[in-house]
Wavefront OBJ file of the C-alpha trace (Angstrom):
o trace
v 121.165 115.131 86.699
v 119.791 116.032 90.208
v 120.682 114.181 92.995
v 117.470 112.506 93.454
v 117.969 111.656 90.004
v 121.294 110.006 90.800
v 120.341 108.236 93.663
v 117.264 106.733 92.283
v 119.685 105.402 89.507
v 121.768 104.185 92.247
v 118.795 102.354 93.747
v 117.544 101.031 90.106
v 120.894 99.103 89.603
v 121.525 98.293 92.680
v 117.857 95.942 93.107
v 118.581 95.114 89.607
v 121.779 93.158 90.841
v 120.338 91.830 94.225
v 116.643 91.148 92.903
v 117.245 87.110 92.446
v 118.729 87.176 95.991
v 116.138 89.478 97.739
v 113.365 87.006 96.296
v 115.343 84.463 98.006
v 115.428 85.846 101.109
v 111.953 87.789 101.645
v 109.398 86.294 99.546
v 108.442 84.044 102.224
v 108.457 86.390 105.378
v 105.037 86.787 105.644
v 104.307 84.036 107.514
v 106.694 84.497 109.985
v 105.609 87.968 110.906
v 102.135 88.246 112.524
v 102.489 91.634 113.362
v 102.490 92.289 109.803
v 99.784 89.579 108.657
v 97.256 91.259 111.529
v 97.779 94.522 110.514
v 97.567 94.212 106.609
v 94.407 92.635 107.381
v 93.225 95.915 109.374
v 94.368 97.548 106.359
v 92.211 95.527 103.624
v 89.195 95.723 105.884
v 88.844 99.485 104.838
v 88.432 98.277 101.241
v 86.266 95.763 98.847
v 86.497 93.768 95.190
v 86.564 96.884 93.487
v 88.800 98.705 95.505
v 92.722 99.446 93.777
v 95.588 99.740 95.523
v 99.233 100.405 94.540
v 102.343 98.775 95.996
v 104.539 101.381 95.680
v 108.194 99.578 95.307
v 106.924 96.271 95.439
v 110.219 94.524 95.072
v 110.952 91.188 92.753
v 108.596 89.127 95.052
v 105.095 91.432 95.479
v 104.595 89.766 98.463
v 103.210 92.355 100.301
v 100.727 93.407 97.930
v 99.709 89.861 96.961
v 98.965 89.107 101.107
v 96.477 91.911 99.911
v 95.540 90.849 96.435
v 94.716 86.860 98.089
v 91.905 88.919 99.840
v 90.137 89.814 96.737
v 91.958 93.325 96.342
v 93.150 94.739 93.089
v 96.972 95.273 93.031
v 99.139 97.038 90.855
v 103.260 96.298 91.990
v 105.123 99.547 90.802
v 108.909 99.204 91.008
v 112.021 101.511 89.598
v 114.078 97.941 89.311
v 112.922 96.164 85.574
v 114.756 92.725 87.523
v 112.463 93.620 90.557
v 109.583 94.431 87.917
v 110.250 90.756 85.766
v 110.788 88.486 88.584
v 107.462 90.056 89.968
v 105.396 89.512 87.159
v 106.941 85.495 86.415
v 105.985 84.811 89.890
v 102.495 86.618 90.433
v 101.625 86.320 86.675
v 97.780 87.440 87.928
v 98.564 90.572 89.371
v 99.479 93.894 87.244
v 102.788 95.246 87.731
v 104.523 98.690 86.159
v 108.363 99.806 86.140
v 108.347 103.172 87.397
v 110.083 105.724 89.924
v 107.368 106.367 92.589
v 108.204 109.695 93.660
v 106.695 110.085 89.709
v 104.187 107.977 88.419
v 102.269 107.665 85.126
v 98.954 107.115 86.840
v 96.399 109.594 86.445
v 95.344 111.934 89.800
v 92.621 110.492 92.223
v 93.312 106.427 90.993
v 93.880 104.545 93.831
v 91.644 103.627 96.692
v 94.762 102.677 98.905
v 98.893 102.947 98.717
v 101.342 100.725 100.383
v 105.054 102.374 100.760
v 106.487 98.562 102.693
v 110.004 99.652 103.303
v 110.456 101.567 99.713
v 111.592 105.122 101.221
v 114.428 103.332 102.666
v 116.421 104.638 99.959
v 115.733 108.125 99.974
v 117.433 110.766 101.310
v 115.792 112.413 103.753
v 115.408 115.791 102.159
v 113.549 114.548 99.206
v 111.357 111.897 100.872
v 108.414 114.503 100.941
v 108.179 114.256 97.087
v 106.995 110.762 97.468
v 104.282 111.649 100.020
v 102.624 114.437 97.827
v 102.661 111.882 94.830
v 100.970 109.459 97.272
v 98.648 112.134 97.716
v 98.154 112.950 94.358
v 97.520 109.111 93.024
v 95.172 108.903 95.785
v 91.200 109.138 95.502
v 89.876 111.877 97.787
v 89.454 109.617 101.515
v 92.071 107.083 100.004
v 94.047 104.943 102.578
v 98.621 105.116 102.672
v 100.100 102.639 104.465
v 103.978 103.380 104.819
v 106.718 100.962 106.670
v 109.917 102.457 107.784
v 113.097 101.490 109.505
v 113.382 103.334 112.792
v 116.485 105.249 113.453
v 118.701 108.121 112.747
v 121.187 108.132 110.394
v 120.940 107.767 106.286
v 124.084 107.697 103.708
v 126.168 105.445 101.157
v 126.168 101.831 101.432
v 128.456 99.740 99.431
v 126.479 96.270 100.041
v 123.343 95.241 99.340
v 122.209 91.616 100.760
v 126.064 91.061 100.890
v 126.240 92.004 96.990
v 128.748 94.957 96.053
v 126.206 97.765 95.225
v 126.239 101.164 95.958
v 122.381 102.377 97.680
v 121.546 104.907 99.762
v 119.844 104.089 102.861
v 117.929 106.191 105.667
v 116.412 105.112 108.765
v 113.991 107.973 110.408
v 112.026 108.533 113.796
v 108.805 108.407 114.201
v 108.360 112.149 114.343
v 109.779 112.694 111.237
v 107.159 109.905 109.719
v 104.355 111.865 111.249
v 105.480 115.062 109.920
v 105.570 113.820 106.367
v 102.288 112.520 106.665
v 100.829 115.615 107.654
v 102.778 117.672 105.119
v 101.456 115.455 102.268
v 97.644 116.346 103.695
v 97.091 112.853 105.143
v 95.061 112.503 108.272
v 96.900 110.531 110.078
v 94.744 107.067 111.764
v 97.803 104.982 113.349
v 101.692 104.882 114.177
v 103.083 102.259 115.935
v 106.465 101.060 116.274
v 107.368 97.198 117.190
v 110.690 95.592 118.130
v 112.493 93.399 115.014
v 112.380 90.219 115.083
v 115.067 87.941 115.986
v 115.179 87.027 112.258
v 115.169 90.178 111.289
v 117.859 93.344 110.704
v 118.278 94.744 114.243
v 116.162 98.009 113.776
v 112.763 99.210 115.255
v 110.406 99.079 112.520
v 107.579 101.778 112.043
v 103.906 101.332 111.142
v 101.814 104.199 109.334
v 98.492 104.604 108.560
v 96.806 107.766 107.235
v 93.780 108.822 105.076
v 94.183 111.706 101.692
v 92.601 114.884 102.735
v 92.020 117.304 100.338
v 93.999 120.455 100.153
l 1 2 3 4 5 6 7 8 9 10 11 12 13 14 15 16 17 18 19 20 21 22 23 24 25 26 27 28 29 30 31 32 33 34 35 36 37 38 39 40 41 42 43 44 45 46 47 48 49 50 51 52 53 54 55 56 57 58 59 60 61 62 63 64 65 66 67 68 69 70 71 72 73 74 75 76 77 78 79 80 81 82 83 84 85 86 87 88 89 90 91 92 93 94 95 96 97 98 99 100 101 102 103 104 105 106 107 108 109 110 111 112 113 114 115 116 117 118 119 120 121 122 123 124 125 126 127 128 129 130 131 132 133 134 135 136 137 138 139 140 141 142 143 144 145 146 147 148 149 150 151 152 153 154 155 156 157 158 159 160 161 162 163 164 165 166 167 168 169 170 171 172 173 174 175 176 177 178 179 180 181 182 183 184 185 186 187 188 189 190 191 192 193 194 195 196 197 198 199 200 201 202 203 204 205 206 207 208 209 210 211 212 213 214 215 216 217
Protein backbone atom coordinates (compact mmCIF):
# COMPACT_ATOMS: atom_id res chain seq x y z
CA UNK A 1 0.00 0.00 0.00
CA UNK A 2 1.33 3.51 -0.95
CA UNK A 3 1.43 6.07 1.39
CA UNK A 4 -1.33 8.03 0.00
CA UNK A 5 -3.05 4.89 0.25
CA UNK A 6 -2.32 4.68 3.97
CA UNK A 7 -3.07 7.99 4.85
CA UNK A 8 -6.33 8.20 3.12
CA UNK A 9 -7.18 5.04 5.27
CA UNK A 10 -6.01 6.98 8.14
CA UNK A 11 -8.36 9.82 7.23
CA UNK A 12 -11.41 7.26 6.38
CA UNK A 13 -11.38 5.93 10.04
CA UNK A 14 -10.51 8.63 11.60
CA UNK A 15 -14.03 10.87 10.26
CA UNK A 16 -15.63 7.60 10.66
CA UNK A 17 -15.04 7.90 14.55
CA UNK A 18 -15.50 11.77 14.88
CA UNK A 19 -18.42 12.10 12.19
CA UNK A 20 -21.40 12.26 15.01
CA UNK A 21 -19.23 14.90 16.79
CA UNK A 22 -18.11 17.00 13.72
CA UNK A 23 -21.99 17.23 12.80
CA UNK A 24 -22.28 18.54 16.19
CA UNK A 25 -19.99 21.04 16.00
CA UNK A 26 -20.06 22.44 12.24
CA UNK A 27 -23.32 21.80 10.77
CA UNK A 28 -24.51 25.03 11.90
CA UNK A 29 -21.49 27.41 11.09
CA UNK A 30 -22.83 28.86 8.25
CA UNK A 31 -24.61 31.38 9.70
CA UNK A 32 -22.09 32.62 11.73
CA UNK A 33 -19.62 33.17 8.97
CA UNK A 34 -20.56 35.89 6.42
CA UNK A 35 -17.45 35.84 4.80
CA UNK A 36 -18.30 32.49 3.73
CA UNK A 37 -22.21 33.01 3.06
CA UNK A 38 -21.10 36.22 0.63
CA UNK A 39 -18.71 34.46 -1.13
CA UNK A 40 -20.55 31.07 -1.84
CA UNK A 41 -23.08 33.27 -3.18
CA UNK A 42 -20.40 34.86 -5.71
CA UNK A 43 -19.71 31.38 -6.38
CA UNK A 44 -23.41 30.12 -7.34
CA UNK A 45 -23.93 33.26 -9.37
CA UNK A 46 -21.61 31.70 -12.11
CA UNK A 47 -24.13 28.84 -12.38
CA UNK A 48 -28.08 27.99 -12.98
CA UNK A 49 -30.90 24.99 -12.28
CA UNK A 50 -29.12 22.80 -14.44
CA UNK A 51 -25.80 23.42 -13.43
CA UNK A 52 -23.89 20.24 -11.17
CA UNK A 53 -21.54 20.68 -8.80
CA UNK A 54 -19.54 18.29 -6.57
CA UNK A 55 -18.65 18.76 -2.91
CA UNK A 56 -15.64 17.13 -2.85
CA UNK A 57 -15.31 15.77 1.00
CA UNK A 58 -18.46 17.03 2.05
CA UNK A 59 -18.26 15.80 5.58
CA UNK A 60 -21.35 14.10 7.73
CA UNK A 61 -23.26 17.47 7.59
CA UNK A 62 -23.10 18.72 3.57
CA UNK A 63 -23.50 21.94 4.75
CA UNK A 64 -21.51 23.61 2.46
CA UNK A 65 -22.88 22.19 -0.54
CA UNK A 66 -26.50 22.40 0.63
CA UNK A 67 -25.87 26.58 1.30
CA UNK A 68 -25.44 25.88 -2.55
CA UNK A 69 -28.06 23.30 -3.29
CA UNK A 70 -30.93 25.90 -1.20
CA UNK A 71 -30.10 28.13 -4.29
CA UNK A 72 -31.50 25.81 -6.78
CA UNK A 73 -28.02 24.07 -7.57
CA UNK A 74 -27.56 20.39 -8.12
CA UNK A 75 -25.22 18.79 -5.50
CA UNK A 76 -23.59 15.66 -5.30
CA UNK A 77 -21.62 15.28 -1.45
CA UNK A 78 -18.62 12.86 -2.20
CA UNK A 79 -16.88 11.69 0.97
CA UNK A 80 -14.05 8.78 1.72
CA UNK A 81 -15.86 8.46 5.42
CA UNK A 82 -19.25 5.87 4.89
CA UNK A 83 -20.22 7.63 8.76
CA UNK A 84 -19.54 11.06 7.02
CA UNK A 85 -21.39 9.59 3.80
CA UNK A 86 -24.71 8.13 6.14
CA UNK A 87 -25.11 10.92 8.46
CA UNK A 88 -25.06 13.12 5.20
CA UNK A 89 -27.61 11.46 3.40
CA UNK A 90 -30.20 11.01 6.88
CA UNK A 91 -29.89 14.65 7.21
CA UNK A 92 -30.07 16.09 3.52
CA UNK A 93 -32.18 13.08 2.32
CA UNK A 94 -32.80 15.44 -1.09
CA UNK A 95 -29.43 15.82 -2.11
CA UNK A 96 -27.22 12.89 -3.81
CA UNK A 97 -24.30 11.82 -1.98
CA UNK A 98 -21.36 9.05 -3.02
CA UNK A 99 -18.55 7.37 -0.73
CA UNK A 100 -15.49 7.84 -2.54
CA UNK A 101 -11.67 8.96 -2.27
CA UNK A 102 -11.54 12.27 -4.26
CA UNK A 103 -8.14 12.26 -5.42
CA UNK A 104 -10.12 9.18 -7.57
CA UNK A 105 -13.52 9.37 -8.48
CA UNK A 106 -15.99 7.18 -10.39
CA UNK A 107 -17.45 10.09 -12.30
CA UNK A 108 -17.00 10.20 -15.85
CA UNK A 109 -14.45 13.16 -17.45
CA UNK A 110 -16.02 16.67 -18.23
CA UNK A 111 -19.27 16.10 -15.47
CA UNK A 112 -19.35 18.83 -13.35
CA UNK A 113 -20.10 22.45 -13.99
CA UNK A 114 -18.40 23.46 -10.58
CA UNK A 115 -16.16 21.69 -7.59
CA UNK A 116 -15.98 22.71 -4.04
CA UNK A 117 -12.68 21.33 -2.09
CA UNK A 118 -14.14 23.30 1.69
CA UNK A 119 -11.28 22.31 3.86
CA UNK A 120 -10.94 18.51 2.38
CA UNK A 121 -7.05 18.74 1.39
CA UNK A 122 -6.43 19.33 4.94
CA UNK A 123 -5.44 15.88 5.18
CA UNK A 124 -3.10 15.45 2.54
CA UNK A 125 0.31 15.49 2.51
CA UNK A 126 1.68 17.99 0.70
CA UNK A 127 3.48 16.02 -1.94
CA UNK A 128 0.44 14.30 -3.18
CA UNK A 129 -2.08 17.16 -2.96
CA UNK A 130 -1.55 17.81 -6.80
CA UNK A 131 -3.33 14.46 -7.56
CA UNK A 132 -6.48 15.95 -6.29
CA UNK A 133 -6.21 19.10 -8.44
CA UNK A 134 -5.74 17.18 -11.83
CA UNK A 135 -8.84 14.97 -10.81
CA UNK A 136 -10.63 18.30 -10.20
CA UNK A 137 -9.59 19.04 -13.53
CA UNK A 138 -10.49 16.02 -15.03
CA UNK A 139 -14.28 15.82 -13.45
CA UNK A 140 -14.59 19.25 -14.62
CA UNK A 141 -16.54 20.44 -17.89
CA UNK A 142 -14.23 22.46 -20.14
CA UNK A 143 -14.76 26.44 -18.40
CA UNK A 144 -15.96 24.59 -15.13
CA UNK A 145 -15.62 26.60 -11.82
CA UNK A 146 -13.11 24.93 -8.37
CA UNK A 147 -13.58 26.49 -5.39
CA UNK A 148 -10.90 25.21 -2.77
CA UNK A 149 -10.66 26.33 1.16
CA UNK A 150 -7.45 25.84 2.94
CA UNK A 151 -5.91 26.39 6.31
CA UNK A 152 -3.09 28.89 6.03
CA UNK A 153 0.22 27.94 7.40
CA UNK A 154 3.29 25.89 7.24
CA UNK A 155 3.67 22.83 8.71
CA UNK A 156 1.69 19.27 7.97
CA UNK A 157 2.26 15.77 9.96
CA UNK A 158 0.61 13.13 12.45
CA UNK A 159 -2.07 14.10 14.69
CA UNK A 160 -3.28 11.85 17.35
CA UNK A 161 -6.73 13.83 18.04
CA UNK A 162 -9.39 14.58 16.10
CA UNK A 163 -12.22 17.02 17.69
CA UNK A 164 -10.63 15.80 21.03
CA UNK A 165 -11.30 12.01 19.86
CA UNK A 166 -8.10 9.63 19.84
CA UNK A 167 -7.55 9.28 16.02
CA UNK A 168 -4.64 9.25 14.12
CA UNK A 169 -5.01 12.02 10.73
CA UNK A 170 -2.69 13.72 8.94
CA UNK A 171 -3.01 17.32 8.71
CA UNK A 172 -1.29 20.16 6.48
CA UNK A 173 -1.71 23.75 6.54
CA UNK A 174 -0.12 25.58 3.25
CA UNK A 175 0.61 29.27 2.03
CA UNK A 176 -0.98 30.88 -0.31
CA UNK A 177 1.73 30.42 -2.89
CA UNK A 178 1.69 26.97 -2.71
CA UNK A 179 -2.38 27.14 -3.34
CA UNK A 180 -1.71 29.19 -6.40
CA UNK A 181 0.82 26.93 -7.72
CA UNK A 182 -1.45 23.93 -7.57
CA UNK A 183 -4.01 25.69 -9.26
CA UNK A 184 -1.99 26.52 -12.08
CA UNK A 185 -0.38 23.08 -12.29
CA UNK A 186 -3.85 21.44 -12.51
CA UNK A 187 -4.57 23.99 -15.73
CA UNK A 188 -6.99 26.20 -13.77
CA UNK A 189 -7.10 29.87 -14.54
CA UNK A 190 -6.99 31.20 -11.58
CA UNK A 191 -10.11 34.23 -10.83
CA UNK A 192 -9.56 34.93 -6.91
CA UNK A 193 -7.33 34.23 -3.68
CA UNK A 194 -7.97 35.82 -0.69
CA UNK A 195 -7.04 35.10 2.72
CA UNK A 196 -9.21 36.36 5.93
CA UNK A 197 -8.39 36.28 9.64
CA UNK A 198 -10.35 33.22 11.78
CA UNK A 199 -12.83 33.96 13.63
CA UNK A 200 -12.87 34.22 17.26
CA UNK A 201 -14.95 30.98 17.19
CA UNK A 202 -12.89 29.48 15.10
CA UNK A 203 -9.30 27.31 15.15
CA UNK A 204 -6.66 30.07 15.29
CA UNK A 205 -5.40 29.80 11.59
CA UNK A 206 -5.64 32.17 8.51
CA UNK A 207 -7.99 30.61 6.26
CA UNK A 208 -7.54 30.71 2.35
CA UNK A 209 -10.10 31.36 -0.39
CA UNK A 210 -9.65 29.94 -4.09
CA UNK A 211 -11.32 30.41 -7.05
CA UNK A 212 -10.25 29.22 -10.51
CA UNK A 213 -11.81 28.19 -13.90
CA UNK A 214 -10.67 24.40 -15.97
CA UNK A 215 -8.63 25.31 -18.92
CA UNK A 216 -7.98 22.88 -21.29
CA UNK A 217 -4.61 21.33 -21.70
Amino acid sequence: MDTLKSINLLTRQAYNLAAQKYHELFHNEMYKKEYDRKLLDSFAARFHKDSLICDAGCGPSAHIGRYLFEKGINIVGVDISEKCIELAQQYNPEMKFECADISNMSFDNNTFDGLISYYSLINTPKIYVQRFFTEFHRVLKPKGYLLVVAKAGTTEGYNDDLLGIKAKNYFTLFSVEEIVDYFKEANFTLEFIEKRNPYDFEISSERIFAIGKKVLK
